[in-house]
C-alpha positions in Angstrom: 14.7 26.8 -5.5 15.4 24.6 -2.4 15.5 21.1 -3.1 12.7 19.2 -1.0 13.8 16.5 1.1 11.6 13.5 1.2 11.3 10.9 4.4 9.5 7.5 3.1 8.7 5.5 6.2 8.9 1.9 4.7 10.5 2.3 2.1 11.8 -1.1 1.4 8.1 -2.3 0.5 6.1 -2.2 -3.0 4.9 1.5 -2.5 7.9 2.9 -1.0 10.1 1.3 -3.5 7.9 3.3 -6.8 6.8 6.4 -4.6 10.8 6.9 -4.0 11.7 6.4 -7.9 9.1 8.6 -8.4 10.3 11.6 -5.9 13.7 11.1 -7.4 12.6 11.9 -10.8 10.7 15.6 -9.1 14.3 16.1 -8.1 13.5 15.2 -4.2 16.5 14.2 -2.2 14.9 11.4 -0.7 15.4 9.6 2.9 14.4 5.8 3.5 14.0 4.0 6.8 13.6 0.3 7.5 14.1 -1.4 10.9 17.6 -1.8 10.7 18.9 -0.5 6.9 22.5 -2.3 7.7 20.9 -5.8 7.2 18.1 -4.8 4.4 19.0 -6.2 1.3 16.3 -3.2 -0.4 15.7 -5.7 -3.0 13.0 -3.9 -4.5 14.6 -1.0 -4.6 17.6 -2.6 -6.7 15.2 -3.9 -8.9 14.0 -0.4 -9.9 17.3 0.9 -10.0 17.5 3.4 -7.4 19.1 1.5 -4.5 22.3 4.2 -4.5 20.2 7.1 -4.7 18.6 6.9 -1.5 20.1 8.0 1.9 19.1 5.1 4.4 18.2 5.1 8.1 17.1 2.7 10.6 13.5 3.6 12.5 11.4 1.6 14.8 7.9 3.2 13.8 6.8 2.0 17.3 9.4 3.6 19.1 8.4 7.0 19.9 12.3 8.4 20.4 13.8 6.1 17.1 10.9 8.5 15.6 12.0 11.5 17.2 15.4 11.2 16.6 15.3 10.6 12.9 12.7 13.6 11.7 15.0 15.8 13.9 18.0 14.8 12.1 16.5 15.0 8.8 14.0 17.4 8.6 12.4 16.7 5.9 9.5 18.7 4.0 7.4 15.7 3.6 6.8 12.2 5.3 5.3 9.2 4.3 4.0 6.8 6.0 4.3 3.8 4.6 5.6 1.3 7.5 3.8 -1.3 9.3 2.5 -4.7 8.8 1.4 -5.2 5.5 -0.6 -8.5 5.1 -4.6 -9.0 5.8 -4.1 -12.9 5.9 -1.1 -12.5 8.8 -2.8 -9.7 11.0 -5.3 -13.1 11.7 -2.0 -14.4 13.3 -0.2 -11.6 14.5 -2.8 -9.3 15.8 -1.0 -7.2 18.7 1.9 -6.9 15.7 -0.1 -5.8 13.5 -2.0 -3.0 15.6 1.1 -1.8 17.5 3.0 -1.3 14.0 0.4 0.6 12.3 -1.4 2.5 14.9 0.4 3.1 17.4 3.6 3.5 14.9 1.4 6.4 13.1 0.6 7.7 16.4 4.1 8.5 17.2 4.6 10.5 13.6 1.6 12.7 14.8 2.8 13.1 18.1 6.3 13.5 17.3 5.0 16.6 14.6 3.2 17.9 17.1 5.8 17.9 19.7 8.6 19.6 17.3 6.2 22.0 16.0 7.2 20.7 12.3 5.7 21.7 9.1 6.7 18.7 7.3 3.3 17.4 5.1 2.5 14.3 6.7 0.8 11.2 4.4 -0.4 8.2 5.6 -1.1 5.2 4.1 -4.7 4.6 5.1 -6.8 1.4 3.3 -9.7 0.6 1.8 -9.9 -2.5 4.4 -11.3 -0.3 6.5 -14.5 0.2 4.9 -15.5 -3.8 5.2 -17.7 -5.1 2.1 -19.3 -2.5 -0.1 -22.5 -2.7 -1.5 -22.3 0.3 -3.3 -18.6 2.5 -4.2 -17.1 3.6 -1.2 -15.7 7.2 -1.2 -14.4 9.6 1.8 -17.8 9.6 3.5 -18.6 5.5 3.6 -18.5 4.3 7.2 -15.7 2.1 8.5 -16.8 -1.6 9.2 -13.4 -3.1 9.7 -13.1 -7.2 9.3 -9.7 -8.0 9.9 -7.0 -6.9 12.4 -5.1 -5.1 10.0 -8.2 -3.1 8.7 -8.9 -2.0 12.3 -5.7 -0.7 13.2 -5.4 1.6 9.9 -9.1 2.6 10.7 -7.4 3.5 14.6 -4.3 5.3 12.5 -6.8 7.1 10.3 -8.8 8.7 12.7 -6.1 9.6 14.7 -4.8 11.7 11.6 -8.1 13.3 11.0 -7.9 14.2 14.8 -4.2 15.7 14.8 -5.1 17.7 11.5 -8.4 19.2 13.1 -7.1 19.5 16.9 -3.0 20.3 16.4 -3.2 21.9 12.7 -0.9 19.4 11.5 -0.6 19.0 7.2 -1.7 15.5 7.5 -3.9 13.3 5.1 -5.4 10.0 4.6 -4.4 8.0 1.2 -7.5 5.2 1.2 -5.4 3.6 -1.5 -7.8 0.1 -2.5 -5.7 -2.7 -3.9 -2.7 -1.8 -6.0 -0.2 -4.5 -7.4 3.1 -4.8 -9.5 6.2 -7.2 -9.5 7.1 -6.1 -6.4 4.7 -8.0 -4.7 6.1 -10.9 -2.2 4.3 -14.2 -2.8 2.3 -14.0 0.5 0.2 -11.7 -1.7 -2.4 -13.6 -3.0 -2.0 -11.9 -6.7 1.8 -12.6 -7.0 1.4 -15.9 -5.6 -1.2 -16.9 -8.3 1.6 -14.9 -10.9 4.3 -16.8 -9.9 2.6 -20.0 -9.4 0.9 -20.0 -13.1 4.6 -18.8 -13.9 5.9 -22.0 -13.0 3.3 -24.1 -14.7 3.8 -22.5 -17.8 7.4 -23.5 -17.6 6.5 -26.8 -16.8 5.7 -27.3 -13.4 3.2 -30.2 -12.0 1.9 -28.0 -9.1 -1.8 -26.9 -8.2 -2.8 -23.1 -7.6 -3.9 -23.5 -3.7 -6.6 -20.9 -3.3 -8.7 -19.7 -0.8 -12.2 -17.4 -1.8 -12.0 -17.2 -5.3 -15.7 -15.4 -5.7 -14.5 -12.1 -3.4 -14.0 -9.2 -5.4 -11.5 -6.3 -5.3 -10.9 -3.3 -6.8 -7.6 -3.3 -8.7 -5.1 -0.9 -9.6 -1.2 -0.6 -10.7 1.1 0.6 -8.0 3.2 3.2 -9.8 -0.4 5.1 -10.5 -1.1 5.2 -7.1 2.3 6.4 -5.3 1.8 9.9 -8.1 -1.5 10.4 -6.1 -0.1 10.1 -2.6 2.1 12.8 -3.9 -0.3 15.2 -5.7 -2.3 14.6 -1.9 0.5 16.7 -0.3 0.8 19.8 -3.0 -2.6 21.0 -1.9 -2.7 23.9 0.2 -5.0 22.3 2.5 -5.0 18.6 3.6 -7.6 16.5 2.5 -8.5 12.8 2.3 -9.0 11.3 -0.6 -10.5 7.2 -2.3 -7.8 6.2 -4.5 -9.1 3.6 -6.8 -10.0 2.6 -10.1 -13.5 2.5 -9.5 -14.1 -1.0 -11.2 -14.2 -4.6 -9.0 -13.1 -8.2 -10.6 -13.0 -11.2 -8.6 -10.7 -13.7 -7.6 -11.9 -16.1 -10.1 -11.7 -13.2 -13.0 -8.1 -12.6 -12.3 -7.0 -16.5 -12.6 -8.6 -16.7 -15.9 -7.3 -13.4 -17.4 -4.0 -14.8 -15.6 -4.1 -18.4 -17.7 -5.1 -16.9 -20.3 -2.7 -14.4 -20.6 -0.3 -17.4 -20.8 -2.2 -19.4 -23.2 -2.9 -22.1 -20.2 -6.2 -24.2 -19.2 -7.0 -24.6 -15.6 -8.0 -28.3 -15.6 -6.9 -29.6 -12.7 -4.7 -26.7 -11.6 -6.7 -24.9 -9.4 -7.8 -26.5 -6.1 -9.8 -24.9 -3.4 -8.2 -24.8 0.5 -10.4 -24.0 2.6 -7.7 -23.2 5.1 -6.9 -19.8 3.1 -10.5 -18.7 3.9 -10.4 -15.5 6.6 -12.3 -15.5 9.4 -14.1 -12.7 8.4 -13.3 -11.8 5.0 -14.4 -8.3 2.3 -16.8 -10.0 -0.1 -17.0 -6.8 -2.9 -14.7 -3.9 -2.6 -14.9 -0.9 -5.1 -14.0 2.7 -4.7 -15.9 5.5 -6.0 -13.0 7.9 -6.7 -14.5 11.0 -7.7 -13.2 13.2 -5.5 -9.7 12.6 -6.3 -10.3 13.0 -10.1 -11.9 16.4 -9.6 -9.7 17.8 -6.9 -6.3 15.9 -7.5 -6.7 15.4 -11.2 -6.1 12.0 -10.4 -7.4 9.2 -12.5 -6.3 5.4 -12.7 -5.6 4.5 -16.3 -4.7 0.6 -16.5 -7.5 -2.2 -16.8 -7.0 -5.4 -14.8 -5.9 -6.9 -17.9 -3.4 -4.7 -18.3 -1.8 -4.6 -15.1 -1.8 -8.9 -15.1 0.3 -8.9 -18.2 2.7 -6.3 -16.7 2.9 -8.6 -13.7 3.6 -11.0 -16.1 6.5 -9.6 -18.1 7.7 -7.6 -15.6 7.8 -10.5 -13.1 11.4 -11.0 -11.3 12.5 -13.8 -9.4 
């Protein structure tokens, strides 16, 4: 059988890092691009131990021809697309980054697919930002009410996936992946940071936890679950999107005190409030309703919150 060939787009990041571990152990040969993969340390991938198994290119997503050039070098039998600005909190700041990177970036996939005629299976990394706060569990037919400038560039990148697939006939997909965490996490995440910063207390540290919102509530989930669904997403015969998602929300507050706990710490006078972290428009309850994906993709997150904080925890590198 013909080994697949795998192109992660971002692959330097939490969910490239464990979807490419993952491919690896399918027997994938798997391709990784960053912006310029001479001058990437691929830190995360070290960590996981599969820095030297992965064959490395350099790709400006918003480029149309650096995209061009590098699916018709590699050809590759699926793509992810995991590249573009990352962070909620710093799309408030960099708003014209943030929308050029993701949509137009995912634009340039679709049209490059389109253009080469290629059958690769095409995933993107779609988010549960878009859907704004839910009231009740949000699954593949909840309306998008964006509240951020990252959340309404991946609701611009999703639909122009759904309109490629339907128009063009291209194998591509929407992952509306809700929060997922691990060690991998940078700092600017507001999980790691309050990891790393109860982290530090624990081991003696005088500092305060500076918070923003502690009453909002997400929808939780460990990374290396999620990257096996974006996967099983491109095995089906037709594309579909699918809520990934544990189903179950905790709030801000909830995850400190498992997080203290955990460590066998009291929050007197260690937490204070800044209301300079608030957004200017923020998700207030977030929780998927992933039904769909457990019935069609036999797909079903397993670890609590609890769980996943204390795997943070002793799984944390610095």
């Amino acid at each position: 059988m013909k080994q697949k060939k795998a192109l992660i787009i971002g692959v330097s990041g939490q969910d490239g890092a464990y979807l490419a571990k993952a491919l690896l152990t399918k027997g994938y040969q798997v391709h990784g691009t960053s912006r310029d993969h001479e001058v990437n340390s691929f830190r995360n991938l070290k960590i996981i131990g599969v820095r030297e198994k992965i064959t490395f290119h350099s790709l400006v997503q918003n480029d149309f021809r650096s995209v061009f050039s590098i699916l018709k070098s590699i050809d590759p039998d699926e793509v992810y697309g995991l590249g573009g600005q990352t962070s909620v909190a710093r799309s408030f700041s960099y708003p014209f980054e943030t929308f050029e990177s993701i949509s137009v970036g995912t634009l340039n996939i679709l049209e490059c697919l389109r253009i080469m005629r290629h059958k690769a299976k095409f995933y993107h990394a779609s988010s549960s930002e878009c859907f704004g706060n839910t009231e009740t569990p949000a699954d593949e037919q909840t309306p998008f009410h964006p509240r951020s400038p990252y959340a309404v560039a991946k609701a611009a990148a999703h639909y122009a996936v759904i309109n490629y697939r339907e128009a063009y006939n291209l194998y591509a997909c929407n992952g509306i992946l809700f929060n997922h965490e691990s060690p991998l996490r940078p700092e600017r995440f507001v999980t790691q940071k309050i990891i790393a910063s109860a982290l530090r207390i624990k081991n003696g540290s005088k500092e305060k936890l500076e918070i923003g919102n502690i009453l909002v509530e997400r929808d939780w989930g460990w990374a290396p679950e999620y990257v096996e669904a974006m996967w099983k997403m491109l095995q089906m015969e037709q594309p579909k999107d699918f809520v990934i998602g544990s189903g179950t929300s905790h709030s801000l507050k909830e995850f400190i005190e498992i997080t203290f706990e955990t460590l066998n710490l009291t929050q007197n006078n260690r937490i204070q409030i800044n209301k300079t972290l608030f957004r200017p428009s923020d998700i207030l309850r977030s929780r998927s309703n992933p039904t769909k994906a457990e019935q069609i993709l036999k797909w079903k997150a397993y670890l609590n919150l609890r769980q996943i904080i204390d795997k943070m925890i002793k799984q944390q590198v610095f």
